[in-house]
Steps between C-alpha positions, in 0.01 A plus 500: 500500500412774731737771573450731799522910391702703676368838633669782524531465843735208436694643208584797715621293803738301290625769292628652849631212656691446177606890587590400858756208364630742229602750760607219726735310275616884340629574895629119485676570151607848634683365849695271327648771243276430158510862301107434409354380834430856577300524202298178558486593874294866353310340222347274776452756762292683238346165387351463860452876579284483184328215563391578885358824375288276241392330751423757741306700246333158403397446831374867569242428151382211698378603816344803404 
């Protein structure tokens, strides 16, 4: 069976989405009075901070 790869590109786009949904459901979890939804709502913010700065330094290696 043949599997498609993916690139780095791809790996980096998902792990921030996933960071965008952390910090979403974290301000979701925090508005409705859970103790840890500020912590989720962080760990995703830097999830997706971290991610878009992957990707913009990924980006900046590929165009020269």
């Amino acid at each position: 069976m043949v599997t498609w790869s993916w690139g780095h590109r791809e790996r980096l786009l998902f792990l921030g989405w996933l960071g965008v949904l952390l910090a979403v459901c974290g301000t979701v979890a925090m508005a409705a009075g859970v103790p840890s939804g500020s912590g989720v709502a962080l760990a995703g913010a830097v999830l997706g901070g971290w991610e878009a700065l992957g990707l913009w330094l990924w980006k900046r290696t590929r165009t020269g």
